[in-house]
N, C-alpha and C positions, 0 to 999 in steps of 0.2 A: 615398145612403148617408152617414151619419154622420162626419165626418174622423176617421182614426185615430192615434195617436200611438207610432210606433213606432222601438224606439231600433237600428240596424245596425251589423253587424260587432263584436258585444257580445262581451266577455269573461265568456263566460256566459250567468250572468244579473245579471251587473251592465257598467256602461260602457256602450259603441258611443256612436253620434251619432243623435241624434234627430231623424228627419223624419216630417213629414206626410206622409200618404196619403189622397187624396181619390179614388173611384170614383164614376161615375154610369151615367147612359144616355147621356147627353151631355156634353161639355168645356162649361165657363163659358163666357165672355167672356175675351179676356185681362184687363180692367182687373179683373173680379169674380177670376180667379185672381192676380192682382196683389195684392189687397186683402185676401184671403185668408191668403195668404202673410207676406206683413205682417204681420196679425195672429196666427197662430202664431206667429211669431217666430224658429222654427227654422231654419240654415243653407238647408235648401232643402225644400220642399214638391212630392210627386207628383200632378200629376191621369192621372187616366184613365178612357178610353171605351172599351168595344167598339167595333169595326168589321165584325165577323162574321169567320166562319170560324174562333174560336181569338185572334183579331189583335185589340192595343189601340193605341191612339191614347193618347199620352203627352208633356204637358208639364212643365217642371222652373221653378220661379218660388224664388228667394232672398227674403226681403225686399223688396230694391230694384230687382231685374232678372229676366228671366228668363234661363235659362243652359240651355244647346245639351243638356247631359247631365251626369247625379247619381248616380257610385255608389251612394252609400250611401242617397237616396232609391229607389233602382233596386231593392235589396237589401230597404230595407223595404218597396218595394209588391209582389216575390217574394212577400214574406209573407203581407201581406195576401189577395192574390189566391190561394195556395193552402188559407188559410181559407178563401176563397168557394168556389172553385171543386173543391176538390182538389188534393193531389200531380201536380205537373207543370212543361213547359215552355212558358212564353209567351211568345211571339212579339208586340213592343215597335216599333212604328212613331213614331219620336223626328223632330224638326222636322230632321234632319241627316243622321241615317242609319237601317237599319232591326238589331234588337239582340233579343236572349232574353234570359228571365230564366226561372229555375226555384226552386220551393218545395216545400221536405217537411218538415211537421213533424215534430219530434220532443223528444214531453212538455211543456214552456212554453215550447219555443222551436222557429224555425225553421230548417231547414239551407237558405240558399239562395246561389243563382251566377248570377253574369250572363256574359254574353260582351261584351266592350266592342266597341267600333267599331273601325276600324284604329287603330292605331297608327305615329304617326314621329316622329321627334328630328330636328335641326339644330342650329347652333351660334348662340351670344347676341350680338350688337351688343353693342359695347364700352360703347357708352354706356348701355344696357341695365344690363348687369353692374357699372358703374360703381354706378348708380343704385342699382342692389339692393342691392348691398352695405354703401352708407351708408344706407340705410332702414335695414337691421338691425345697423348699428354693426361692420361686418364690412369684412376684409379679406383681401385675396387669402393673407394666411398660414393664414389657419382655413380654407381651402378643401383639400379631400381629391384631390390628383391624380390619384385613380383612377376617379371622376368627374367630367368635366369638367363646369361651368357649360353646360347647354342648354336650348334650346326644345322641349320633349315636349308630345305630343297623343293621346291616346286615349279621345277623342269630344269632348273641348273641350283648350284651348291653356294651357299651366302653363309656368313656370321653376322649373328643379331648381338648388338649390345644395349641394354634400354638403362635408358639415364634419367637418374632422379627427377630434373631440373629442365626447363624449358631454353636455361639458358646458358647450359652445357651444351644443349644442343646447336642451338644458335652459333656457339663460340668453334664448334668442329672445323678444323684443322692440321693438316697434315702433309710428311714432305712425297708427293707423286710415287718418284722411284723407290725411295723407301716403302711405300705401298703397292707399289706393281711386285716390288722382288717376296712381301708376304704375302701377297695374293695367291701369285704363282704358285710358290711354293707350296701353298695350301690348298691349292686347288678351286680355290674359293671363285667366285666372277665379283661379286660386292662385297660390300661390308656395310651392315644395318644399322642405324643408328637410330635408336625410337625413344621418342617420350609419349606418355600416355597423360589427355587432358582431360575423358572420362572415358569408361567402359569401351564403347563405341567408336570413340574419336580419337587419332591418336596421330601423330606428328611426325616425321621420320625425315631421314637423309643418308643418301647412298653414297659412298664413298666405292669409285669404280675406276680405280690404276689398274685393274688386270688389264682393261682394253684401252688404254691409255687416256682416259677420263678422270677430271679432278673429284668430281662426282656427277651425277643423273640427276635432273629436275624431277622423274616420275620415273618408277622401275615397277613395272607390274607383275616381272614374273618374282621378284622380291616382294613383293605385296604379296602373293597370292600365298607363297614359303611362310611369310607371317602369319597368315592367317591359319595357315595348316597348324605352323607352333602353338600359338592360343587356342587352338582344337585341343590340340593336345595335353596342354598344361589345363584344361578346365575352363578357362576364362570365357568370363559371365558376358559374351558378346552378344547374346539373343539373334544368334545366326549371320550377325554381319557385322564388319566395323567397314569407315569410312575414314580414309587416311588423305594428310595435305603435308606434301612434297612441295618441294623445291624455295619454300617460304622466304628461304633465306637467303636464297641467290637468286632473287626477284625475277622465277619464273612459276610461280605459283599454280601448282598442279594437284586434281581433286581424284583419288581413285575409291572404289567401294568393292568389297571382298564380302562375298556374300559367301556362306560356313555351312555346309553338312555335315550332319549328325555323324556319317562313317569315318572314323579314324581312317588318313591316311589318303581319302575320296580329292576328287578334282575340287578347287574353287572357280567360284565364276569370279572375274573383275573384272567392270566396268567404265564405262567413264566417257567423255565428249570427245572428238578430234577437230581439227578445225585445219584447212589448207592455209601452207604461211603466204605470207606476201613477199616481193620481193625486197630483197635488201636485210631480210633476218636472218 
């Protein structure tokens, strides 16, 4: 099957973040999905195989690495596979854990949701936090005490730092390899950057040098990590928040993290996908 180029978690029919989607009979190689990846050039690239019954076999390859699990690739290979297949829910066998994804179109675009993997949070090593902070020229005053500095996970491992100011946000900032070499190090895939504009609604930007990305217009399995944190810290979500990525690198992107009651439980995240045109 042909790789597809599909943009997730779209405002519409325009924004989201674009990932590949490659389906076969078989997965590659890892070095040929490595090389692949690379050459799209998009944040992260989906492969996938059947394995019978319903069940795919699914790897997530950035650029430069392969990474554990890919919202928003996640979201557009939902898509894809409900143009194959039909309206449905599929069952996602990931090198980590095992996750659904479900597709339904509707008219040029797709409605679809995944269920992430578990979710947990812990607290940041000081030198961790230290580090972050001067990568983005930040200081413990731009930080929002009503979420603290953590380490969040829901399907792969991110630091959340939430900022006072809307337009701390806006100003984020930072040198690439300087942030690929603390990524790595820390094991981290993103780095979270949130402001909060009420309860529910709240603003973010992914800083993503581990896979050679300045940052991600929409990261869903970061979304989903957030939402497990605000489970966790108490926050008065009333089961869901709705988050808009990419604002500020004029690809405007809408996700929704819908929150159970069980410490620790899957999130759902949803949101639109839309096939790109040529030339984007």
């Amino acid at each position: 099957m042909a790789l597809q180029k599909i943009a997730a978690f779209s405002d519409g029919t325009r924004g989201g973040n674009p990932a590949g989607v490659w389906i076969g009979d078989a997965l590659p190689s890892p070095a040929e999905m490595q090389r692949i990846a690379a050459e799209v050039g998009f944040s992260e690239t989906a492969f996938a195989a059947p394995l019978g019954d319903g069940n795919w076999k699914v790897r997530y390859f950035s650029p430069e690495s392969e990474v554990p699990f890919c919202g928003h690739a996640t979201i557009a290979l939902g898509a894809a596979l409900a143009q194959r297949e039909g309206d449905g829910v599929f069952a996602l066998s990931l090198s980590q854990a095992e996750i659904t994804v479900e597709g339904r179109p509707q008219g040029d675009l797709v409605q679809a949701a995944l269920q992430s993997p578990p979710t947990r949070s812990g607290p940041v090593p000081a030198t961790l936090l230290a580090d972050a902070l001067a990568l983005f020229g930040l200081s413990a005053a731009d930080l929002d005490p009503r979420i603290p500095p953590a380490l969040i996970h829901g399907g792969a491992d991110h630091l959340v730092l939430a900022l006072r100011s809307r337009a701390a946000l806006a100003a984020m900032h930072y040198a690439l390899e300087a942030g690929r070499t603390l990524m790595v190090s820390a094991g981290l895939v993103t780095i979270v950057l949130v402001c909060v504009e009420s309860d529910r609604l709240l603003h973010t930007r992914n800083a993503f040098a581990s896979g050679g990305v300045l940052e991600d217009p929409a990261t869903g399995a970061a979304t989903a990590a957030l939402a497990g944190y605000l489970r966790d810290l108490g926050w008065p979500h009333g089961g869901a928040i709705d988050v808009v990525q990419g604002e500020d690198m004029g690809m405007r992107s809408r996700l929704r993290a819908e929150i159970g009651p069980v410490a620790g439980s899957s999130i759902r995240v949803s949101g639109t996908a839309r096939w790109m045109s040529d030339g984007e």
